[in-house]
C-alpha positions in Angstrom: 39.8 90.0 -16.7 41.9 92.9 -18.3 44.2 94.9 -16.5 45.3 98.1 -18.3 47.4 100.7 -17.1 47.0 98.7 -13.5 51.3 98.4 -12.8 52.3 96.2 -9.7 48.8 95.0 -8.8 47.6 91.8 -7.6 44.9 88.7 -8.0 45.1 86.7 -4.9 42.4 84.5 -3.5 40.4 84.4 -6.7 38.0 81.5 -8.1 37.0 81.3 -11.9 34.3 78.9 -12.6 32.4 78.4 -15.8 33.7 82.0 -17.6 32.6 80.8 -21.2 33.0 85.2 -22.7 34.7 84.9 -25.9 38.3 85.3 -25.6 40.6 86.4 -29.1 42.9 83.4 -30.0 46.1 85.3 -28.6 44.2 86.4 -25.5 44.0 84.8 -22.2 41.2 84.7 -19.3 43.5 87.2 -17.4 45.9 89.2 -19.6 47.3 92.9 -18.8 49.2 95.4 -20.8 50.7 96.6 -17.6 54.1 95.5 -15.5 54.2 93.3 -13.2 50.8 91.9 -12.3 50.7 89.2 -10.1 48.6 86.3 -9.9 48.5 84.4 -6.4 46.6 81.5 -4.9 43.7 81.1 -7.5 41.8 78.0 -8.6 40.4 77.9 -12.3 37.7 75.2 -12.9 35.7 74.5 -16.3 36.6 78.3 -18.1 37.0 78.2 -21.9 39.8 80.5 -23.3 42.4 80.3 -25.8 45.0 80.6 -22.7 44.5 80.9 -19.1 47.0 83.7 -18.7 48.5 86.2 -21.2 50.4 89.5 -21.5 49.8 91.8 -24.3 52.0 95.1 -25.6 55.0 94.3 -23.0 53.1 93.4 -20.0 54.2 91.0 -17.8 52.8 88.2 -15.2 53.9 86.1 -12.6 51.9 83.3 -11.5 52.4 81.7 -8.3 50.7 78.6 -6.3 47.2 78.7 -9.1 45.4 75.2 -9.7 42.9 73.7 -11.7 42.5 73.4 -15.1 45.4 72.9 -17.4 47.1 76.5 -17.1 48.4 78.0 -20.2 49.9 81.4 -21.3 51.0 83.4 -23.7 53.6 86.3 -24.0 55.2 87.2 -21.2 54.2 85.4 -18.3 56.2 83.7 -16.1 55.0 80.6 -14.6 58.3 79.5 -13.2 57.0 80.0 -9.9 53.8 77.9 -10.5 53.5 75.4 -8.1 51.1 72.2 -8.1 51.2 71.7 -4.3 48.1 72.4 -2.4 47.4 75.5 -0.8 44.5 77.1 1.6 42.3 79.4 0.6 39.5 80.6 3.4 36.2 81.8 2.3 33.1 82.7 4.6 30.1 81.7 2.7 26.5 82.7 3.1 23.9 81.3 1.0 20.3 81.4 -0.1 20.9 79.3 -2.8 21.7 74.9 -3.5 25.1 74.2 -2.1 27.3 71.0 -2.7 30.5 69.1 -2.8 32.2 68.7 -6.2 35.3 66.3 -7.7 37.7 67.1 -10.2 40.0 64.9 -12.1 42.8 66.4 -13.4 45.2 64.7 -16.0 48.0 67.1 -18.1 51.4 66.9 -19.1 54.4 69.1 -18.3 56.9 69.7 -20.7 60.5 68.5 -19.5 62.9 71.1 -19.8 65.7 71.2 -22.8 63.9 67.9 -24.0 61.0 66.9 -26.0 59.5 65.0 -23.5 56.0 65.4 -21.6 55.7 64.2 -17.8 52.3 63.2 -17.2 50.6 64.9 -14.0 47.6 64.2 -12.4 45.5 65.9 -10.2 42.2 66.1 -8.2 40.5 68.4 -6.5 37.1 68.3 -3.9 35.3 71.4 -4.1 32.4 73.1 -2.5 30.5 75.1 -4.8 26.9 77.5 -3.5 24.8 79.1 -6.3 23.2 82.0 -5.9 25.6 82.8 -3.0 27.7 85.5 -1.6 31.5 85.1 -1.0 33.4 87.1 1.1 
């Protein structure tokens, strides 16, 4: 997702799930060239890219309360803000397609701050996932 000439805009309340589009090495799944985009309450499951966030010609990002796959980023992004805690997102779903209940095992490492340690983290995650279906 590319956000060019989009200044103080938001993501919030967004799910990415299996995005395999080929992404440039120094690109992210969501990267912007504008100020201040802000990424809020999303869940990223099973996407390939080099990073999951990135800025590009002096944008900058701020990514709050996001889960899922190991985040990364690259440029200007900050991530100081990310949290691992849980959080609720509300969707209304209506389906005509196969629906079901998924877990996710999550294991990463956090780098430790001024050190050249990694803290291990763990996480998992039950989802719901509908093909074929609407989300509103």
């Amino acid at each position: 997702m590319y956000h060019l000439s989009t200044s103080n805009s938001n993501v919030t309340y967004s799910m990415f799930l299996e995005n395999y589009a080929f992404v440039s090495t120094e690109w992210g799944l969501l990267l912007t060239e504008a100020n201040d985009l802000t990424v809020n309450q999303c869940v990223f499951l099973r996407n390939t890219a080099s990073f999951t966030f990135a800025t590009y010609k002096g944008g900058t990002m701020t990514v709050i309360h996001c889960s899922g796959d190991t985040l990364t980023n690259s440029g200007s992004v900050d991530a100081a803000l990310m949290s691992t805690e849980s959080f609720e997102i509300k969707y209304q779903v209506n389906s005509q397609g196969k629906c079901g209940f998924g877990f996710t095992y999550n294991s990463s490492t956090k780098k430790i701050e001024e050190t050249e340690e990694y803290e291990p983290r763990k996480k998992s995650n039950l989802s719901f996932v509908c093909y074929l279906a609407s989300i509103y």
